[in-house]
Residue frames as qw, qx, qy, qz and C-alpha x, y, z in Angstrom:
[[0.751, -0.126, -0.574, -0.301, 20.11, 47.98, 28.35],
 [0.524, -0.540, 0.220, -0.621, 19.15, 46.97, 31.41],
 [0.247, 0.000, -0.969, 0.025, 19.88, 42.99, 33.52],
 [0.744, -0.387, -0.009, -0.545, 17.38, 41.47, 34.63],
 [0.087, 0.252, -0.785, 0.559, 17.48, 39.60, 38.03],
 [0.605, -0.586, -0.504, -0.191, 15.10, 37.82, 39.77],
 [0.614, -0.295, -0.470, 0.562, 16.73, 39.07, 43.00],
 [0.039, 0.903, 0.108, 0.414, 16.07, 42.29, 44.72],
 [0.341, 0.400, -0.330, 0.784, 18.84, 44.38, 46.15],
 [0.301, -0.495, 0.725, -0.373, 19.89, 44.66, 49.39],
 [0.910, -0.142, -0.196, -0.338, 18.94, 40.66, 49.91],
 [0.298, -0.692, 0.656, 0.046, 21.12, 38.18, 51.85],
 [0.706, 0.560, -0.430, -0.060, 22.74, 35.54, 49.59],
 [0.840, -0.410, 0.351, 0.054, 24.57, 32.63, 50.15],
 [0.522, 0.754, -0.395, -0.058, 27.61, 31.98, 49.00],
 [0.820, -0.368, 0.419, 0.130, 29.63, 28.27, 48.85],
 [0.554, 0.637, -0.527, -0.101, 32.71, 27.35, 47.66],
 [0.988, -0.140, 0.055, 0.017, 34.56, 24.06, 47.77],
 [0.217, 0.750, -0.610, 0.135, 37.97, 23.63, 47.67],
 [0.607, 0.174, -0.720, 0.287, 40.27, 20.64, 49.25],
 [0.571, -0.791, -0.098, -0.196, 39.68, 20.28, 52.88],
 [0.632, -0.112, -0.504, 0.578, 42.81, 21.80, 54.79],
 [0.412, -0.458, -0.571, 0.543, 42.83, 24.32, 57.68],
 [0.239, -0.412, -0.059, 0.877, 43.23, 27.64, 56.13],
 [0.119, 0.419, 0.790, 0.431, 40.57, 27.02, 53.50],
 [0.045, -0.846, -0.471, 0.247, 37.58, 28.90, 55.47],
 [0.280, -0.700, -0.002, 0.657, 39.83, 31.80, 56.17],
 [0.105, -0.113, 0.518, 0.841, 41.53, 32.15, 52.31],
 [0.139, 0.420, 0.539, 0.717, 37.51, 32.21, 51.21],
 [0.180, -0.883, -0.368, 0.230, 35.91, 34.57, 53.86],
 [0.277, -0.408, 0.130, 0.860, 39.28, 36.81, 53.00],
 [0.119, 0.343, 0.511, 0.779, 38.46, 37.11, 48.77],
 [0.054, -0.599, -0.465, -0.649, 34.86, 37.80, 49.58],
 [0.344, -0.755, -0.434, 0.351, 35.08, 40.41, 52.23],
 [0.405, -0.222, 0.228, 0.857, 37.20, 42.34, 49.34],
 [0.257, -0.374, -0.547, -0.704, 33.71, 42.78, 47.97],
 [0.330, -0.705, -0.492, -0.390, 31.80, 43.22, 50.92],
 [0.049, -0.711, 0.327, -0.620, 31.98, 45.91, 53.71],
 [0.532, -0.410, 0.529, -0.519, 30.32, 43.86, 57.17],
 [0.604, -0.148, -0.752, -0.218, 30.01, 40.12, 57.28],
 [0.668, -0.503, 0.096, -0.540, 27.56, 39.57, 60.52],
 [0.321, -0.391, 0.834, -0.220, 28.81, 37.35, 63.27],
 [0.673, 0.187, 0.677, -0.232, 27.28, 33.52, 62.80],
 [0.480, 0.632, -0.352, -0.497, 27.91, 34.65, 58.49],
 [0.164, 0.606, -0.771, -0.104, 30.31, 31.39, 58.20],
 [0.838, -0.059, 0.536, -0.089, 29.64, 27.61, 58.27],
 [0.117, 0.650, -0.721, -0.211, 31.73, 24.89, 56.99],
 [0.828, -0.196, 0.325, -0.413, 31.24, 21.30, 56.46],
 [0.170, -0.442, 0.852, 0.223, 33.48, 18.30, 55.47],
 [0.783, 0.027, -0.429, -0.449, 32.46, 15.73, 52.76],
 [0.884, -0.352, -0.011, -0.307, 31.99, 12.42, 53.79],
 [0.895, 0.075, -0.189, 0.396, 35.69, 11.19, 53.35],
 [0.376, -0.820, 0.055, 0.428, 36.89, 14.51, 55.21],
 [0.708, 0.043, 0.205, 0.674, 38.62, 15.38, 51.57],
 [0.283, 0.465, 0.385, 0.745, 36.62, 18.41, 51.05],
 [0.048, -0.465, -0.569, 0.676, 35.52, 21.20, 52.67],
 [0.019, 0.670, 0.541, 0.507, 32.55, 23.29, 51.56],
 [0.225, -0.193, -0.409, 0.863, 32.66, 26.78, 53.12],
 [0.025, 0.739, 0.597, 0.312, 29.12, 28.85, 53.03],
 [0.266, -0.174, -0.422, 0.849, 28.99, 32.34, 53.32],
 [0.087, 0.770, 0.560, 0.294, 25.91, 34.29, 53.57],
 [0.383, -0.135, -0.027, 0.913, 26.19, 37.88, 53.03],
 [0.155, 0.775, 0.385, -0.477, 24.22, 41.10, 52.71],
 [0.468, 0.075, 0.602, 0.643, 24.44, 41.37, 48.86],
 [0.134, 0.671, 0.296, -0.667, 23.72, 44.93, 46.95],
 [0.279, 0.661, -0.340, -0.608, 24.32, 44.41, 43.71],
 [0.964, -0.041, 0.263, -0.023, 24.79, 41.87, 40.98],
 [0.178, 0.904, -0.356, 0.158, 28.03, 43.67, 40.28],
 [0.491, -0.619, 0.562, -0.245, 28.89, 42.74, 43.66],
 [0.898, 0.023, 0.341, -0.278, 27.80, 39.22, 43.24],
 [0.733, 0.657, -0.083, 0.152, 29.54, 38.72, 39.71],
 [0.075, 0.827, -0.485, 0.276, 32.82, 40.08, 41.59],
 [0.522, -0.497, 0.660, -0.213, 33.05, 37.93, 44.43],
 [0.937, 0.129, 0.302, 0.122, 32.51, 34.48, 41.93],
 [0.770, 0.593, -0.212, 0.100, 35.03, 35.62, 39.89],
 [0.049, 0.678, -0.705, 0.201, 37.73, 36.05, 42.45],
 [0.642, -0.264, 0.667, -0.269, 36.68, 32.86, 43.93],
 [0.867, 0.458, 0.132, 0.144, 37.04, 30.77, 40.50],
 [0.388, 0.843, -0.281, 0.248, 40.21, 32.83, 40.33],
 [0.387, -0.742, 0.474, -0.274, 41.48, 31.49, 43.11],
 [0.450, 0.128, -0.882, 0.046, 43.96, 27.73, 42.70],
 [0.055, -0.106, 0.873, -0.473, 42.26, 26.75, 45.97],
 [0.631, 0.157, 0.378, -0.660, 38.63, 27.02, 45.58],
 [0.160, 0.174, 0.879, 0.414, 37.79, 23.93, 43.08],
 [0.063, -0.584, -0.747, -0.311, 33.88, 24.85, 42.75],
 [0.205, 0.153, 0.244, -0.935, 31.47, 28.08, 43.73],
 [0.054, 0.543, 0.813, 0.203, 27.96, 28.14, 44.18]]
């Protein structure tokens, strides 16, 4: 049995998670999901504090081939104490 997917492989894909807003945040979620993907492209990363500077929201868009892939990288990032939320 086959998934269905409204998405078509190769495609590029954002990908945000939230988490508390201190310094090493970006970095701990560009690390998980680059264990799932081979190249992230320069300009891949943006970040953006909420309005009370408690959170930080980190977006990465990536060059996504699967919904394997996809399915991997939320789970380490829900797996992770730091990330509070994924989108």
């Amino acid at each position: 049995m086959s998934e269905e997917t409204l998405l078509e492989f190769p495609c590029q894909f954002p990908i945000k998670a939230m988490g508390k807003n201190m310094p090493e945040f970006d970095q701990i979620v560009v690390e998980l999901i680059r264990a799932h993907v081979d190249d992230l492209h320069e300009g891949a990363v943006t970040s953006k504090q909420s309005k009370g500077g408690k959170y930080l929201s980190v977006t990465v868009v990536i060059e996504a081939v699967s919904r394997a892939q996809l399915d991997a990288i939320y789970q380490s990032l829900t797996d992770s104490p730091h990330v509070l939320m994924a989108l």
